[in-house]
C-alpha positions, -999 to +999 in steps of 0.1 A: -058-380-132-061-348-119-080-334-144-103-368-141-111-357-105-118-317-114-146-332-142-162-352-121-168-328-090-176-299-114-203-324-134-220-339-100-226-297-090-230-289-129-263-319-120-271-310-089-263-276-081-295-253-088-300-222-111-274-186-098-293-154-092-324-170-109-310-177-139-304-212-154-273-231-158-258-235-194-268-266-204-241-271-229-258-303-248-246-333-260-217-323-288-191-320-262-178-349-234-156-349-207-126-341-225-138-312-238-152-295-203-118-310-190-102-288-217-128-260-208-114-257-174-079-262-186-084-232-205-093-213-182-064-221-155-041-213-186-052-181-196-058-172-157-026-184-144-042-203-114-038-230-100-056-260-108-074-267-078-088-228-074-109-237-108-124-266-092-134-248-056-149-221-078-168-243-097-178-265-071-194-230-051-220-233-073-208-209-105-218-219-137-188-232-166-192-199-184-193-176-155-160-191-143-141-170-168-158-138-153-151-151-115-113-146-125-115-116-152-127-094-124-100-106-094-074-101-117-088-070-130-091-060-092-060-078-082-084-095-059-090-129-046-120-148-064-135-156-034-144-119-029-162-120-062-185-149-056-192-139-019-210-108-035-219-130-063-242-156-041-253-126-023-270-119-055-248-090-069-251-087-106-223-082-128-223-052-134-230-045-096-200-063-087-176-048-117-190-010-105-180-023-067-147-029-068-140+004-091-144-013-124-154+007-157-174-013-180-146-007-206-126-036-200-152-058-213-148-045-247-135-067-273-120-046-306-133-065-335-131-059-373-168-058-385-198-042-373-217-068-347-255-069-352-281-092-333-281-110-308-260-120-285-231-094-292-255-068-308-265-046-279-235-046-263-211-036-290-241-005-295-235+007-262-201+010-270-207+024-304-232+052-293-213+066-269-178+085-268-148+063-249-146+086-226-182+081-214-175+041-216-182+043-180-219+050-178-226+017-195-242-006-179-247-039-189-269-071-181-251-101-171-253-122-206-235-092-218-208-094-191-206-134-199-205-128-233-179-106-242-159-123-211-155-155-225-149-136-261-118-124-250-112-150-229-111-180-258-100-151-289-067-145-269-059-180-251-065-194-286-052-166-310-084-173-328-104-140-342-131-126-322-153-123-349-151-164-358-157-171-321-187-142-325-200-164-356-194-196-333-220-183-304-244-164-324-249-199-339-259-209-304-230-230-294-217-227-259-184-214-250-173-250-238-182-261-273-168-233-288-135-238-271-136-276-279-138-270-315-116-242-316-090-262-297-094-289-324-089-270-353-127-268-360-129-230-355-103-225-376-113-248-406-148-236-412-134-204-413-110-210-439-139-229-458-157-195-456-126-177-468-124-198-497-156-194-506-151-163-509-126-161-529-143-185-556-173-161-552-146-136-560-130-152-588-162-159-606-178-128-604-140-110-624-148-141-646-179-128-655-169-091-657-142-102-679-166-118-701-185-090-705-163-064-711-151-089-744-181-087-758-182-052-760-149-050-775-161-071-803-187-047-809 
């Protein structure tokens, strides 16, 4: 019931609520319902440890359903409140302003991943990070898609256990994170990766099959 009553305050601002700092809200389509922003926001008050209720009075000032995860990445970071992040927030503080304010270092936005990340969304973030010595992680500056990005990466990789490079594959396909966690949380994530992995593997298979093949024919020569 509970849950019931967080949807439907967070969907009439999600409706009525304009855009944050000039820049639109997600619009996160038709593929997911109430039970999966339920689930979004369930997520995040398991992965935060906070209380139910905190979600829905940060949602309901007016933050977007993917910024909610970078509202509470950066108090606990701070071991601050979240109201001091959206105060300077809605006072039109960027990300990165706010991260550099309360004596952040860019750094703990990075995500280790397995594979090199190229275009967009991840692309020019990870390039930062891969241009420049770890010990100068601190002069990076990022824009706040970045900041939302790689937030919500670690964010659904780690509550989930799912790979960051799948849930990289997931939004570079242009899903949402609120789909992305859905899908993830139903097994989706995980299925179409293991169709990948499979493919591979026939691709794999054939390809010694064929190598095989030749290398008989040579022998009979």
């Amino acid at each position: 019931m509970k849950l019931i009553i967080a949807f439907l305050v967070s969907f009439l601002f999600f409706l009525g609520s304009g855009a944050v700092h000039g820049q639109p809200q997600v619009d996160i389509g038709v593929s997911v319902g109430p039970e999966g922003l339920n689930s979004f926001y369930f997520s995040i008050q398991d992965y935060f440890r906070v209380p139910e209720r905190e979600v829905i009075v940060v949602r309901g000032r007016k933050i977007p359903d993917e910024e909610l995860p970078v509202v509470f990445f950066i108090a606990q970071r701070a071991r601050i409140l979240p109201a001091a992040v959206i105060d300077l927030r809605l006072a039109g503080k960027t990300w990165m302003d706010i991260t550099l304010h309360f004596g952040l270092s860019p750094e703990i936005f990075y995500v280790p991943v397995k594979v090199e990340v190229k275009g967009p969304p991840y692309g020019k973030a990870y390039g930062y990070y891969k241009n420049k010595p770890r010990k100068e992680w601190g002069k990076i500056r990022l824009v706040d898609t970045d900041i939302i990005n790689l937030v919500n990466l670690k964010f659904v990789s780690e509550y989930h256990r799912h790979s960051a490079e799948d849930v990289i594959r997931m939004r570079s396909g242009g899903k949402h994170f609120v789909v992305v966690n859905d899908e993830i949380r139903k097994g989706r994530g995980r299925e179409d990766s293991g169709e990948r992995e499979r493919g591979k593997e026939k691709e794999d298979e054939q390809g010694r099959g064929r190598g095989k093949g030749k290398g008989k024919g040579k022998d009979l020569k």
